[in-house]
N, C-alpha and C positions, 0 to 999 in steps of 0.2 A: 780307805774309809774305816771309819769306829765296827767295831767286829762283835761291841757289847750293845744290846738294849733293853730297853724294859717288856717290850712286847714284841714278837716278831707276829706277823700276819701273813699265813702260807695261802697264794689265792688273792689275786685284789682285782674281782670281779667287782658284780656289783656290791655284793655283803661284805666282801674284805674292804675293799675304797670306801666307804661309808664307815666301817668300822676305824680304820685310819684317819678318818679325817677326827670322828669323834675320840679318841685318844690323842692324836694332837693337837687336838683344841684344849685336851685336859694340862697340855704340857708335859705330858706322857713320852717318850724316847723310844718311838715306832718304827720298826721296817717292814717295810711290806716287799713281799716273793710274789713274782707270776711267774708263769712259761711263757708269756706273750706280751703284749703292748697293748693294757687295755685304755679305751674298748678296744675288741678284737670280733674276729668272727669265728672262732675256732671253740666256745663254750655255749652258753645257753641265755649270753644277754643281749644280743643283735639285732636286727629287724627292723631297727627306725620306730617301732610304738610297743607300748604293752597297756592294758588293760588294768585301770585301780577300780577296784569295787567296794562300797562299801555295807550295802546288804547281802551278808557273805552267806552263801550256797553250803561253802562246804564246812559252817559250823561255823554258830553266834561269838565260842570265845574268840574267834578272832576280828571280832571287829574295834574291840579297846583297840588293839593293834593296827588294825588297817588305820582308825581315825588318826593316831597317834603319827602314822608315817605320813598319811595326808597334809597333816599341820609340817611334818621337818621337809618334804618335798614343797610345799610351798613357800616355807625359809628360804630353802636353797634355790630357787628360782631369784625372789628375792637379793639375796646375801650374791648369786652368782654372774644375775645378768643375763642367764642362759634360758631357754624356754625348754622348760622343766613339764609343763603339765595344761593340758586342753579339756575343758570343761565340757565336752561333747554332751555327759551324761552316757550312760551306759543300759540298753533293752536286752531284756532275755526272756526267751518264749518256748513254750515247749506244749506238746500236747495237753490236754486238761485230763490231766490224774497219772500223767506218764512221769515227770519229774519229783523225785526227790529233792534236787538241789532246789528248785523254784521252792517249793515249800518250804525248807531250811531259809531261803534268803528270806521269804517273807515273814516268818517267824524272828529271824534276825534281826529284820527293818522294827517289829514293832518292839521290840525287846530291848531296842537302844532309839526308839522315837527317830526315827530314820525315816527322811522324805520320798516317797515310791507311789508311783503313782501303777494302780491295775487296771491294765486293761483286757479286753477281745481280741480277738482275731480279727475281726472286722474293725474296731477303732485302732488297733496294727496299721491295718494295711490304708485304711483312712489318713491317719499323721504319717506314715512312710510308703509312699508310693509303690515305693523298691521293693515293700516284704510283700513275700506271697504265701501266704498261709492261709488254712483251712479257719471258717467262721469259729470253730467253737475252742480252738487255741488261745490258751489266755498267756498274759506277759505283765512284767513288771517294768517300769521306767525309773531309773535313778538317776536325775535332773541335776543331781551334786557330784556325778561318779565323771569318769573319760577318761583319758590316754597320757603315760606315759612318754617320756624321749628318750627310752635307755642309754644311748650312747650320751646323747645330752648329760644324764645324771650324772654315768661315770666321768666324765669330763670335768664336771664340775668339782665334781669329792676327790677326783685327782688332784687337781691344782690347789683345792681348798686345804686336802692334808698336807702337800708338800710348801704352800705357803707358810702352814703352822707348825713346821718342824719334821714332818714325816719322811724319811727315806722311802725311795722305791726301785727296787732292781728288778728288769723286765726283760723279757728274754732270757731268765734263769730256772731253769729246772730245780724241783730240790732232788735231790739224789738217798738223803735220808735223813731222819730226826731221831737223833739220843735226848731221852729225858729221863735225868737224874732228879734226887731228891729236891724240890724248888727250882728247878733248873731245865732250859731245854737247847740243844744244839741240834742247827739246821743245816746241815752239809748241802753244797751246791758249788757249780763250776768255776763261780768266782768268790767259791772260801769256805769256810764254815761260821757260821754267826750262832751267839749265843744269847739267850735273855732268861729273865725269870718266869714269863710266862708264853702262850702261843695260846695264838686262835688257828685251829684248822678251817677254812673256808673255800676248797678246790674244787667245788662244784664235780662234776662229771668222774673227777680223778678223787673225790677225796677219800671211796673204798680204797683205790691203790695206796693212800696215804697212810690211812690209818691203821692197813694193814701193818704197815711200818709200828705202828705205837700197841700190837696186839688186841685189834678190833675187828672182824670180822661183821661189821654192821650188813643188813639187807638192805644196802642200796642198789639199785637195779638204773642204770644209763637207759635212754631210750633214744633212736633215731627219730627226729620230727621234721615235718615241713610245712613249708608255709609257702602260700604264694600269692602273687599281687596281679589283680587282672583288669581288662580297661573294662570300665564301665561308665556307665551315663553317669557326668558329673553333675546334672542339674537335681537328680535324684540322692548322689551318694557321696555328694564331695560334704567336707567334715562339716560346714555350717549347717549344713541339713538332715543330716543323717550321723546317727549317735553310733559309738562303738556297741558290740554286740555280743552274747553268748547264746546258744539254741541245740539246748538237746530234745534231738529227735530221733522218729525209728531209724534214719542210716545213720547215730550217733551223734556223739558232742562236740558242737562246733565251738568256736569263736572269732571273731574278724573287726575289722576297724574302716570307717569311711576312707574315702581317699583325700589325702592331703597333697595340696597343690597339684594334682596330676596326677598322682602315685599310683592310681588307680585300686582297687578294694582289696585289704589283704584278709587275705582266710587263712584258716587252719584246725585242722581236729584236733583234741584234747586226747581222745580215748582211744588212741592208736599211734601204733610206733614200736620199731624193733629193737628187741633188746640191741645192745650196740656197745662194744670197745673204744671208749675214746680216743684213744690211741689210731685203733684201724677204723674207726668211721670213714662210712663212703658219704663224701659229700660233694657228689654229685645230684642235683637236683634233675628228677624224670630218670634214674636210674632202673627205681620201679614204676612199674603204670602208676600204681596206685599215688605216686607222689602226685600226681597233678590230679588224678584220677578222682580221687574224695574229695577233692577240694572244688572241683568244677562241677563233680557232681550233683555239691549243698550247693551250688549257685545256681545249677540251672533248674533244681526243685521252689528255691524260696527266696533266690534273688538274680531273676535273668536278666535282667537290666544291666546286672555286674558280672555277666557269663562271658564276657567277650576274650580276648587275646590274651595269653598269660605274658604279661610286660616282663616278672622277674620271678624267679623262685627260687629258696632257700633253703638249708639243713640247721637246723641245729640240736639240742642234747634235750630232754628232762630227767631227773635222775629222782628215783620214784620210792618211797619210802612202804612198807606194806600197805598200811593205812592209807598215807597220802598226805599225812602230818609230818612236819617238820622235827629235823632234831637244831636245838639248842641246849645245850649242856654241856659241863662237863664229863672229862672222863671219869669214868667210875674207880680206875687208880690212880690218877694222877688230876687232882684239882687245877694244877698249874695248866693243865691241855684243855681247852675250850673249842667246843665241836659247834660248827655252823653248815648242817647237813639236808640231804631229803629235800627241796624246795621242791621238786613233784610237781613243774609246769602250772603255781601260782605260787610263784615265791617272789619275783621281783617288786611287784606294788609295795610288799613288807622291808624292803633291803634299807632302807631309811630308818625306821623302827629296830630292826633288828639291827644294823650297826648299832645304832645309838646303845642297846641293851648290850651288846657283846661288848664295848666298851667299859661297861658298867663291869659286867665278870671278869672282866682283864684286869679291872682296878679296884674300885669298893667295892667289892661285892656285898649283895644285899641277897637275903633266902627270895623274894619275891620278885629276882632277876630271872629266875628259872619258872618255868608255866611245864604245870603236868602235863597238860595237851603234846608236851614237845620233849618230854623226860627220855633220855638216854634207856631207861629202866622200864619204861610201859612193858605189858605182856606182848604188842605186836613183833617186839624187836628185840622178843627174847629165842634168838638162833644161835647166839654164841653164847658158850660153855661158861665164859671170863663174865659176862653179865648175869 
């Protein structure tokens, strides 16, 4: 095979596959690296759903963005045939005066004329039988938000890129990256491939990468789990029962109704061990606590869905200080484009931000790069070289 391209893409998770696809739709001369066959289950895009929200919790500027991936994720349903995305809507609730991020998302809802409906505790537990919350909990309903089919997507931006020109080698390691002046070389076990530019996008691994390019970023890996329990589906199967987020005093949850069976899957946000990608244990009920938090929040505020754990799973968030994402270039090498930090809500954006890292691979425009996301903030100032 051709050993020259215009762009290689190290990572074609979900943000590399998205990005690939949108560079060869430009007609762009793309290779995309993984270490694995995505999807796959060895990174952080797994689990059968994820949650899109568009009254965003953790800060208004990202809702251009969420809308913006909303509309390419509905394309690609569209364009793929594949079922890309379930309208459940999305409820979040949390004690009355306890949440910050509730406050953020409703500030966000009105700040972009975003449809939310507020409620009680009591009109809660009224439209869902399932929640069990104290009367003076209040909650928001996003009627336009729902779920997610991660593997579904990467499937889809797989075949879409390699329809339109994109190479993909899977199951290759990169072993190291030389970047000379305009120029980047990506050694690995079946070669060395050169182009004029690289997007970094390795999720979990991509501090070990970028070590390689003299970056020392604070990225922090994190062990998480998730697990899928039976529950009464007359209450929690997905027509009647909306996806979900609930910070409360034992912490922040999140979880999704059950689809066809699947039974209810939970999981915390605000807990997880640091973790070596590499040595990850993923074994699921290794520690108590893997099943332990998660049955816990069901059997406070949805016992209905406390039942038998059907399946549980591991997988990474890899956590920026702040919790903001990096999209940027490097700070000495323009040519290296960094797609970093997604900090366990990053996939809903992997639509949008392909579409954008595409743009810096190719035109680039100064208004491809968002401060919110700058290589150069004060959070992410731990290394010397920045």
């Amino acid at each position: 095979m051709d050993k020259y391209f215009d762009v290689i893409v190290v990572g074609a998770g979900s943000i590399g596959m998205a990005s690939g696809y949108f560079l060869a739709k430009q007609g762009i001369k793309t290779l995309l690296i993984d270490a694995f066959d995505p999807p796959h289950a060895s990174g952080s895009h797994h689990g059968d759903t994820r949650i899109i929200r568009q009254a965003y919790g953790e800060g208004r500027d990202y809702v251009p963005l969420v809308l913006r991936a909303q509309t390419l994720w509905n394309e690609l349903e569209q364009v793929s045939g594949d079922k890309i995305f379930a309208q459940t809507g999305v409820l979040s609730f949390s004690p009355e005066g306890h949440s910050s991020f509730l406050d953020e998302a409703i500030a966000s809802a009105k700040a972009y004329s975003l449809p939310i409906e507020m409620m009680n505790g009591t009109e809660v537990k009224k439209r869902w039988p399932g929640i069990s919350v104290p009367d003076h909990y209040r909650a928001i309903f996003e009627p336009d938000s729902g779920v997610l089919f991660p593997e579904n997507c990467i499937r889809a931006y797989r075949k879409l890129a390699e329809e339109n020109g994109a190479i993909l080698l899977t199951n290759v390691p990169v072993t190291n990256i030389q970047v000379g002046k305009g120029s980047v070389s990506v050694e690995t076990a079946k070669g060395v491939f050169t182009a004029d530019r690289i997007i970094v996008s390795g999720g979990a691994w991509n501090g070990k990468i970028l070590s390689k390019l003299g970056l020392n970023l604070p990225l922090l890996p994190t062990r998480q789990t998730i697990g899928w329990f039976e529950a009464d589906e007359d209450l929690y199967r997905d027509t009647v029962f909306p996806a979900f987020t609930a910070e409360v005093p034992e912490g922040m949850y999140y979880g999704f109704p059950s689809f066809r069976g699947s039974g209810v899957k939970i999981g915390r946000h605000d807990y997880g061990q640091p973790a070596d990608p590499d040595t990850l244990n993923r074994e699921f009920g290794y520690y108590p606590e893997d099943e332990g938090y998660l049955r816990n929040f069901l059997e406070s505020h949805m016992p209905q869905a406390a039942g038998n754990l059907k399946k549980g799973s591991v997988c990474m968030y890899t956590k920026t200080p702040d919790e903001h994402f990096i999209i940027d270039r490097h700070p000495s090498y323009p040519h290296v484009i960094i797609a970093a930090g997604f900090s366990g809500h990053g996939f809903k954006f992997a639509s949008a931000i392909g579409e954008r890292l595409s743009r810096l691979a190719s035109a680039w425009k100064p208004d491809d790069i968002l401060p919110l996301f700058s290589i150069n903030r004060p959070t992410l100032q731990k290394n010397d070289e920045l």
